[in-house]
C-alpha positions in Angstrom: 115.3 77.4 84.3 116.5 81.1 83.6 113.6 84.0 84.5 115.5 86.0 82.4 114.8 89.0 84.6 118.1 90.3 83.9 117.0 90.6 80.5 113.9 93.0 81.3 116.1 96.0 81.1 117.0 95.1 76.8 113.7 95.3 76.2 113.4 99.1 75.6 110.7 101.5 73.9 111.6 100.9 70.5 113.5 97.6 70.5 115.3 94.7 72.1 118.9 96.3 73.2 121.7 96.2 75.5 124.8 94.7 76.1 125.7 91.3 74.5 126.4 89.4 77.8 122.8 89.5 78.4 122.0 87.5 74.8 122.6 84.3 76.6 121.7 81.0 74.3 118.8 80.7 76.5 117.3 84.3 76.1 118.3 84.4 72.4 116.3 80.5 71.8 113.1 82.1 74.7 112.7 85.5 72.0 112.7 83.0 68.6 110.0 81.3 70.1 108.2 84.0 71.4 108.9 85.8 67.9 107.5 82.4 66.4 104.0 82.6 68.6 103.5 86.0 68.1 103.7 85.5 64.0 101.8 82.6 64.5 98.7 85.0 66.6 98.8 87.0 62.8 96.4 86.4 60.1 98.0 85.2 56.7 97.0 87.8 54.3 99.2 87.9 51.4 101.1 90.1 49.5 102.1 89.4 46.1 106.1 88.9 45.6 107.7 90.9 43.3 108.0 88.7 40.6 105.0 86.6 40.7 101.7 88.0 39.5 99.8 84.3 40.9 96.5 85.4 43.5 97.2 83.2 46.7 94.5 82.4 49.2 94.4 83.6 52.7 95.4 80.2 53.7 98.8 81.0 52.7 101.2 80.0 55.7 102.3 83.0 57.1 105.7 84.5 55.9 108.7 86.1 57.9 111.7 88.2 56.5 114.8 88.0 58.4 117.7 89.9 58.2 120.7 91.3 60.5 123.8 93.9 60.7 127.4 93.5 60.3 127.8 92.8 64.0 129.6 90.1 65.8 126.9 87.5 66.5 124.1 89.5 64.7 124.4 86.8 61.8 124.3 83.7 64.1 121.6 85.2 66.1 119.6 85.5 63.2 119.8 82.0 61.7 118.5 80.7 65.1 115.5 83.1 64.8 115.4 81.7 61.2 115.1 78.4 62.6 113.4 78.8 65.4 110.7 80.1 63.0 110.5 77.5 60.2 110.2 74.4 63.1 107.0 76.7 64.2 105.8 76.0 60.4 106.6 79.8 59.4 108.0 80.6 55.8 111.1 82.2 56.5 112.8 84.4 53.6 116.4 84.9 55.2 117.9 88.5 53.6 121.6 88.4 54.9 123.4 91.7 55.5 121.1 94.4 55.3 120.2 97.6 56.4 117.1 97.9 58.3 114.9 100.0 56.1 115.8 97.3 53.4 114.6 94.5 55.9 111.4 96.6 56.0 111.1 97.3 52.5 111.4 93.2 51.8 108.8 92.8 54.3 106.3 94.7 52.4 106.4 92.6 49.5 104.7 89.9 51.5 102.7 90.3 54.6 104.1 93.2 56.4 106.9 90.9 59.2 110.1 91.1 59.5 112.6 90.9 62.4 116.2 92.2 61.7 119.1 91.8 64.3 120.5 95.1 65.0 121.8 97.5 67.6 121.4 100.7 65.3 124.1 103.0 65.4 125.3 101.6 69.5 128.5 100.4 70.2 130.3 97.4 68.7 130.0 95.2 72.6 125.6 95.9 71.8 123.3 93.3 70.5 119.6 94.4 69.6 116.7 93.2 67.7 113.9 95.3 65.5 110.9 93.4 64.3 107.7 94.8 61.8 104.5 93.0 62.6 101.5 93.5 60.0 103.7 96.3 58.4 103.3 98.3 61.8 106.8 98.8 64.6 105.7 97.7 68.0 105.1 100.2 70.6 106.7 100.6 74.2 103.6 98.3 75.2 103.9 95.7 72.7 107.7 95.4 73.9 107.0 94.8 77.3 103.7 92.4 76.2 107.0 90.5 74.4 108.4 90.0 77.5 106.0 89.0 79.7 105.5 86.3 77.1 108.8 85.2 76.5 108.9 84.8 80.6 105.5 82.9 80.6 106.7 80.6 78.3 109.6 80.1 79.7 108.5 78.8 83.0 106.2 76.4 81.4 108.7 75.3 78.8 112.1 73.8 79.0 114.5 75.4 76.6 114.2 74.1 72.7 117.6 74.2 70.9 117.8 74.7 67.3 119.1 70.8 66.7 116.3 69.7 68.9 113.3 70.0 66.5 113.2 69.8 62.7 112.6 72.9 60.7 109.7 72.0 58.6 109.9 74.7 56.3 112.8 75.0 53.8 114.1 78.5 54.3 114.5 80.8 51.4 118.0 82.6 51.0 117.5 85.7 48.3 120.9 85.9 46.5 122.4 89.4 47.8 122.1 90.9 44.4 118.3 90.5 43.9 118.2 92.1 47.6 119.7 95.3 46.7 118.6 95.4 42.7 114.9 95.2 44.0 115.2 97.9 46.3 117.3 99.9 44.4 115.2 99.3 41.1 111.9 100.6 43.6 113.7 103.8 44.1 114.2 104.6 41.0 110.8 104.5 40.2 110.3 107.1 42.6 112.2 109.9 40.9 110.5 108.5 37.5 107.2 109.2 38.8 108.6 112.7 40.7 110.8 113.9 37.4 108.6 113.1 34.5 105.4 114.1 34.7 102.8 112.4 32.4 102.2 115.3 30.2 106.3 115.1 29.8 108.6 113.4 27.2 111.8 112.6 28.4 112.8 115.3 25.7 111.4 118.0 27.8 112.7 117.1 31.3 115.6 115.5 32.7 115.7 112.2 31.9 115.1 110.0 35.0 117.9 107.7 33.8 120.6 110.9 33.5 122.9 111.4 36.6 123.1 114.3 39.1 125.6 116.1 37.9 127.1 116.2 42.1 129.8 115.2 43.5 129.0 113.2 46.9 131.4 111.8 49.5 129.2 109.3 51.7 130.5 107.9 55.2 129.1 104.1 55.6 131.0 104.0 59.7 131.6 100.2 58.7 127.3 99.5 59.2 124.8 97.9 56.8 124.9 100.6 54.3 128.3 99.6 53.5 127.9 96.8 50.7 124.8 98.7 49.1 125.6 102.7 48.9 128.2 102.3 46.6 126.2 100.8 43.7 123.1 102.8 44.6 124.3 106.3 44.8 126.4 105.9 41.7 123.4 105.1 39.9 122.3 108.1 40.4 124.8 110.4 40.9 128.1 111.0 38.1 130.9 110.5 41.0 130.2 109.0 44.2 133.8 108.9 47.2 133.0 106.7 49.5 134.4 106.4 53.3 134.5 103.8 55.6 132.0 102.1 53.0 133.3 98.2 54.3 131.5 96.0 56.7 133.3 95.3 60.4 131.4 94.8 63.2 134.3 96.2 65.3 133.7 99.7 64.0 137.6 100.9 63.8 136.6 104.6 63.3 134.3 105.0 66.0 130.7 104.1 66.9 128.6 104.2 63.9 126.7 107.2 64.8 126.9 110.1 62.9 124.9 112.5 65.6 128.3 112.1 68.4 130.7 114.6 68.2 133.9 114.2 66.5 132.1 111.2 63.7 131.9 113.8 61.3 135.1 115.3 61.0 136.6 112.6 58.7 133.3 113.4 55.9 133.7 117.2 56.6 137.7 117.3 55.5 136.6 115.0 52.8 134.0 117.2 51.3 136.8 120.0 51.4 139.3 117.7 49.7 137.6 116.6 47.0 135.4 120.1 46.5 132.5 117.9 47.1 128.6 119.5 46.5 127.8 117.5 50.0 128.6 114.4 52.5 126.4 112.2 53.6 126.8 110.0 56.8 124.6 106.8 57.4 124.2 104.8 61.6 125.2 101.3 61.6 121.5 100.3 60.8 120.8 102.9 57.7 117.8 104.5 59.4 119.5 107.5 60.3 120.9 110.9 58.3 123.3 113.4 58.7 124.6 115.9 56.1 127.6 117.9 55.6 127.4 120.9 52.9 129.9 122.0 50.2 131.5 124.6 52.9 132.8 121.4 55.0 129.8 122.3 58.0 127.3 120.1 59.2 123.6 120.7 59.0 122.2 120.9 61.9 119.2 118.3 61.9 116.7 121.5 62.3 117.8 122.6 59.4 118.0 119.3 57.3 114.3 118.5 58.6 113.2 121.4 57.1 114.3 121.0 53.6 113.3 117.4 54.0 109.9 118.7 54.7 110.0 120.8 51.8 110.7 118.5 49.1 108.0 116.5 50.7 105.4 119.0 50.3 106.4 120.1 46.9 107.3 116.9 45.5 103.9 115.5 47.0 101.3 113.3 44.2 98.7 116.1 43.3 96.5 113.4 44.3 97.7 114.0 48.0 97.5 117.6 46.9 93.7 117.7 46.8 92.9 115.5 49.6 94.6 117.1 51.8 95.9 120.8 50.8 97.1 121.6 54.0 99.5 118.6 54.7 101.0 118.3 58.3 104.3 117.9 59.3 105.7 116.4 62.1 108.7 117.4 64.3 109.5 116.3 67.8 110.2 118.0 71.0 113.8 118.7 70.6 113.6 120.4 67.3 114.1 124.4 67.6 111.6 126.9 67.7 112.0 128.4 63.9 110.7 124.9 62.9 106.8 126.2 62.6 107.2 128.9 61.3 109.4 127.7 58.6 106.9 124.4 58.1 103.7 127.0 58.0 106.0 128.4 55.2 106.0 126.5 52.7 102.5 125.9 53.4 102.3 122.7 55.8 100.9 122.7 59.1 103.6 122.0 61.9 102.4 119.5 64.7 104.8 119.1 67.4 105.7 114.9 68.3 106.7 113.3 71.3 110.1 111.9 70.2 110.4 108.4 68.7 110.6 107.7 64.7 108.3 104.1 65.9 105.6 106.7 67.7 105.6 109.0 64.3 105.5 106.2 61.7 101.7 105.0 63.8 101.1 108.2 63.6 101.7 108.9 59.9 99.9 105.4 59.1 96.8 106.6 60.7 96.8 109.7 59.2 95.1 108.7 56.1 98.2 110.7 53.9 97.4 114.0 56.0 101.0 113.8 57.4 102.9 113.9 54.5 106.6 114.3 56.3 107.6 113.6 59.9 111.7 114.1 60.9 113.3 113.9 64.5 116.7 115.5 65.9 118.4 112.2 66.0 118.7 112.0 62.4 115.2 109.7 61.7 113.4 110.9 58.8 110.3 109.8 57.5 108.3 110.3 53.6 104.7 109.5 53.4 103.6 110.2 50.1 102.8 106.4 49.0 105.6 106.2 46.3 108.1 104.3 48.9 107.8 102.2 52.2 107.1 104.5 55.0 110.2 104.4 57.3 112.8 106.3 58.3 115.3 105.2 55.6 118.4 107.4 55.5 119.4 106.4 52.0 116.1 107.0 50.3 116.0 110.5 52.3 119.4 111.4 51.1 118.5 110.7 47.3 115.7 112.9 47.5 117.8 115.6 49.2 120.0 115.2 46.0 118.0 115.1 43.9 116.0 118.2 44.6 119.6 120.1 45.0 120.8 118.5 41.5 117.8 119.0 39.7 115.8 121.6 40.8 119.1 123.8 41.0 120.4 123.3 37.2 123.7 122.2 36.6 126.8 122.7 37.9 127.5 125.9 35.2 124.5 127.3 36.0 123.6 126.1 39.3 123.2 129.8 41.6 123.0 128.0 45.2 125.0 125.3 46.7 123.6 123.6 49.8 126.2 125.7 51.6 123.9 129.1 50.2 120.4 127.5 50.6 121.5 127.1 54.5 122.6 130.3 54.6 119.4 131.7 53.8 117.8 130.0 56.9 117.8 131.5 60.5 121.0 131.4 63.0 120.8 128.5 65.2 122.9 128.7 68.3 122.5 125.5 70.3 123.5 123.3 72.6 124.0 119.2 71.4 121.3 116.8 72.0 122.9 116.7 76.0 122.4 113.2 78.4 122.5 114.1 81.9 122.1 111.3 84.7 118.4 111.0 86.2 118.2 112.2 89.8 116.9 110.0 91.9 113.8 110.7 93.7 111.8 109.8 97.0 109.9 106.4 96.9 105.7 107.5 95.8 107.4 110.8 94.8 106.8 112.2 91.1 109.9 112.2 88.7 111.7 115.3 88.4 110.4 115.8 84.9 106.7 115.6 86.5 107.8 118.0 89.2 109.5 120.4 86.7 106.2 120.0 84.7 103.8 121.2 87.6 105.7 124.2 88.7 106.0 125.7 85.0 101.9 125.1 84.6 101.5 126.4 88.3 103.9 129.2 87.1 101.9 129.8 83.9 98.3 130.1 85.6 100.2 132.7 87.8 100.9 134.6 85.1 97.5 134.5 83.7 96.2 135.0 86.3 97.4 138.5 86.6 97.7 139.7 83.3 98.7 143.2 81.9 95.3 144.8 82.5 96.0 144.1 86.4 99.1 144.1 86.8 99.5 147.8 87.6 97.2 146.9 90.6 99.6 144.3 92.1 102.4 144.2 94.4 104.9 142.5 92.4 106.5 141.5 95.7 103.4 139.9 96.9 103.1 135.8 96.7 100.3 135.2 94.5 98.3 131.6 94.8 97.2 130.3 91.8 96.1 127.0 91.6 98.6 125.7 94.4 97.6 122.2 93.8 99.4 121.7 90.5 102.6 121.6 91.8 102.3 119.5 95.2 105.9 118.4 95.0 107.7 121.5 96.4 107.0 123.7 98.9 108.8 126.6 96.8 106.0 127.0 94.5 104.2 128.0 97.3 106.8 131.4 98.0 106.9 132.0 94.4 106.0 135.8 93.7 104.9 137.3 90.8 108.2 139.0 89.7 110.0 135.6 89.9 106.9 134.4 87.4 106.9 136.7 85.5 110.8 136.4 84.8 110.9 132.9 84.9 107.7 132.2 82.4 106.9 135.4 80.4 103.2 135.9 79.2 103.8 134.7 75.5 105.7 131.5 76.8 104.4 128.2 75.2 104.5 125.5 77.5 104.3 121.4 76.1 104.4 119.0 78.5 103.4 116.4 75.7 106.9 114.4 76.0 108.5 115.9 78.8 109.1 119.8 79.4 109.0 122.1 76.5 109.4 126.2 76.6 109.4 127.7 73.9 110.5 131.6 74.1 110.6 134.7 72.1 114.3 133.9 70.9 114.7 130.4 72.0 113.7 126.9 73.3 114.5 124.3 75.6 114.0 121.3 76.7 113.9 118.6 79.6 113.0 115.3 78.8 113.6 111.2 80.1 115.0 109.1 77.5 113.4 106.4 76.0 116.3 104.0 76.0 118.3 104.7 79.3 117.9 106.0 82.8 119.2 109.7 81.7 117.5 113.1 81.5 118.3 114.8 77.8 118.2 118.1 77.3 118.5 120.4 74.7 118.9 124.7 74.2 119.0 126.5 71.4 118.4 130.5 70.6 119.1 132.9 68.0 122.6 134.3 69.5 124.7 133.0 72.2 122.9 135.4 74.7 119.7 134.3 74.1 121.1 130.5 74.6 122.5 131.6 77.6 119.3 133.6 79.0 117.0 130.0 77.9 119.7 127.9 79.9 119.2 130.3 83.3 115.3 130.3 82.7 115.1 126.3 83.1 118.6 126.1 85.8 116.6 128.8 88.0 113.1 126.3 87.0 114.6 123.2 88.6 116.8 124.5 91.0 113.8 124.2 93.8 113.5 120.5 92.8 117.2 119.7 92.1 120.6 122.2 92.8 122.9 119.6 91.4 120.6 119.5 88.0 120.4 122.9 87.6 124.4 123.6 87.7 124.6 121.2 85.2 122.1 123.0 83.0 124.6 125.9 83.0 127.8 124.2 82.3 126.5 122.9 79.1 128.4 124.7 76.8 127.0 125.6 72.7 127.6 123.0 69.9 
């Protein structure tokens, strides 16, 4: 019998992922049945199909959606799920090739659970698995709850094959085109509701059926967009190009990632070629956006989170409106530092996120609509304004981005800003890439580096304080000044710190979050030391408003962890700007 302890390391703060060699039979047959007792645990409320306007009784067995990605063994894996499922006595309503906000969307039609086999936007040689349970993601702890349950039952258990046990449920296979018509037909209720107000004929707006008179080049990378961005976009939109817009799990162009370096340059020559108004690039999974505007340049996610955010708020139901006037907007750690004020702007509040699209959508669910947007810098963006499913679904986010440009801009003859122009009008950015850097290893019952970093910037801070303006003039800046020693107990450097090297290190007006890792934020810049939530890496991020002020932020935090870590801090300074 397998423990499967090679397998701990797949399951990961937002999903079940790693490498395929790991997905044995025996692990993939352990997770369908602990996928099958952990629906079974649900209540069966029910949600009315689409289609069927019958009441059904709480009694209702419990239904699953199940879907999976163009991978190489994502569509076996799933029909053993599938099956796995029905021999529990689950209704199982099987959804082929689809992108995961579509798996999600499909799940809210009944009860809110759905598993889809994916790795996202990871290489072609990763398997993964994303589930919805009760219309909510799991968190980190319901992961690792997952696993200590597939491991329980698999020491009490002998391994059930597929062929072992009948499935006692016939399983439901939609037809592909009532998967994608539904969805798409949901969307375009959206922009009805957005673009022609009640007190509106058709006559005196833009007709919702009309198209956006844009021209869009799209870049599928070969994922789970690629059988359904065609027809959609070109419903909307009068001439759609499309790139790399064919499923193949071997993804010949490159990973299907849009946020590496280099994916990009095929859409931004495109957009040139064809005089495009914007390119649009889509992960393997559809949850993630990146944009390219008329000019052949990529938006940098800051930037494309804030108009985001702004359509949000301005396209929000005046219902939402007069609950809550002053909606909030959510941006994580690594976002730069122009992000509040440019949220406070258009008259949001900004609240800062740990990073993780899962940790924002529980937030934004619990928010009671107060949250009205929340985006991350890996491309995740999320509307919560009740007229769609509230997920990170890149598609749905780049219709609205088009849709605000096509409409709210006039048309092409009289349109006065391209996207190109509108990004123009925002503030430099001059930053360093979303940076991986390998996690030092530290002493046994010794803090991480990222809790040591952490202590010495608050010990720092309260230095600082300590001694403010009004006193300074009274203290010898050479002198070493204790403040509150025990909050950094992991070096002995803090204790030799004086108050020069504080006060150059950690200015006065510093702002210090140590919500998700180390933030500083500074009067023309920001960075950023974090641990990732799927690998054993540090990432970092550095931005300012020139190259100097990048450079000045990158010696700040080298000098900051060079007590803790010399070979950390010289590869703070060889990261080079984006």
């Amino acid at each position: 019998m397998p423990s499967f302890a090679a397998q701990h390391s797949l399951f990961r703060a937002y999903d079940i992922r790693g490498s395929r060699q790991h997905f044995t039979d025996d692990f993939i047959h352990a997770l369908g049945n602990a996928f099958a007792y952990l629906y079974q645990a649900q209540p069966s409320i029910y949600r009315e199909n689409i289609g069927e306007n019958s009441s059904r009784s709480t009694n209702e067995k419990t239904i699953v959606v199940v879907g999976h990605d163009v991978r190489d063994g994502s569509g076996s894996m799933a029909q053993i799920f599938a099956d796995i499922l029905s021999q529990h006595g689950l209704q199982v309503i099987q959804l082929g090739l689809v992108a995961t906000p579509m798996m999600i969307f499909w799940a809210e039609q009944y009860q809110g659970h759905g598993i889809i086999v994916t790795a996202s936007h990871s290489a072609k040689d990763i398997l993964g698995v994303k589930w919805l349970v009760n219309h909510i993601s799991p968190s980190s702890a319901d992961i690792q709850t997952l696993y200590q349950q597939l491991a329980s039952y698999n020491s009490q258990n002998s391994s059930v094959k597929t062929n072992d046990q009948p499935v006692r449920y016939k399983q439901q296979q939609l037809p592909a085109n009532q998967v994608t018509s539904a969805y798409s037909d949901a969307i375009t209720q959206v922009f009805k509701q957005i673009y022609q107000p009640l007190n509106q004929t058709v006559e005196d707006n833009h007709p919702p059926s009309s198209k956006l008179d844009l021209v869009v080049v799209i870049d599928c990378m070969h994922g789970a967009t690629s059988n359904i961005a065609k027809p959609l976009f070109t419903h909307f939109c009068q001439s759609v190009i499309m790139l790399n817009d064919t499923p193949d799990g071997d993804f010949p162009a490159g990973n299907p990632d849009p946020t590496e370096p280099q994916r990009l340059k095929k859409l931004q020559q495109s957009v040139l070629l064809h005089q495009a108004d914007i390119g649009i690039a889509f992960d393997g999974d559809g949850d993630r956006l990146m944009v390219v505007d008329n000019r052949g340049k990529v938006v940098t996610p800051d930037h494309l989170l804030y108009l985001l955010a702004k359509i949000a708020v301005i396209e929000s139901p005046q219902i939402l409106k007069t609950s809550s006037p002053y909606a909030h907007v959510l941006f994580d750690i690594k976002c730069c530092h122009h992000l509040p004020k440019l949220i406070s702007e258009i008259g949001a509040t900004p609240v800062l996120s740990k990073t993780g699209s899962s940790l924002m959508r529980q937030q934004m669910q619990q928010s009671d609509g107060q949250i009205t947007f929340a985006g991350e810098l890996s491309g995740h963006f999320i509307f919560n304004d009740s007229r769609f499913i509230l997920y990170d679904d890149a598609m749905y986010a780049a219709l609205r981005l088009l849709h605000w440009l096509g409409k709210s801009q006039g048309t092409q003859s009289t349109r006065t800003k391209s996207l190109a122009d509108i990004i123009k009008g925002l503030p430099v950015i001059v930053s360093t890439a979303d940076h991986y850097l390998p996690l030092p290893k530290t002493i046994a019952n010794d803090c991480s580096i990222v809790q040591q970093l952490a202590r010495f910037c608050q010990y720092l801070q309260q230095l600082v304080h300590a001694t403010s303006a009004a006193s300074i003039h009274q203290l010898n800046p050479q002198a070493v000044v204790a403040c509150a020693p025990s909050l950094c107990t992991c070096s002995q450097q803090s204790q030799s710190t004086t108050l020069e090297q504080a006060q150059t290190l950690l200015p006065v007006s510093t702002k210090l979050s140590c919500i998700d890792g180390v933030r500083l934020d500074f009067a023309r810049g920001f960075g950023v030391l974090r641990q990732s939530n799927t690998s054993q890496n540090l990432t970092v991020r550095f931005a300012g408003d020139s190259i100097d002020d990048l450079i000045d932020v990158q010696t700040r935090f080298a000098a900051l962890c060079l007590p803790f870590n010399k070979t950390l801090a010289m590869q703070i300074l060889a990261i080079v700007a984006e």
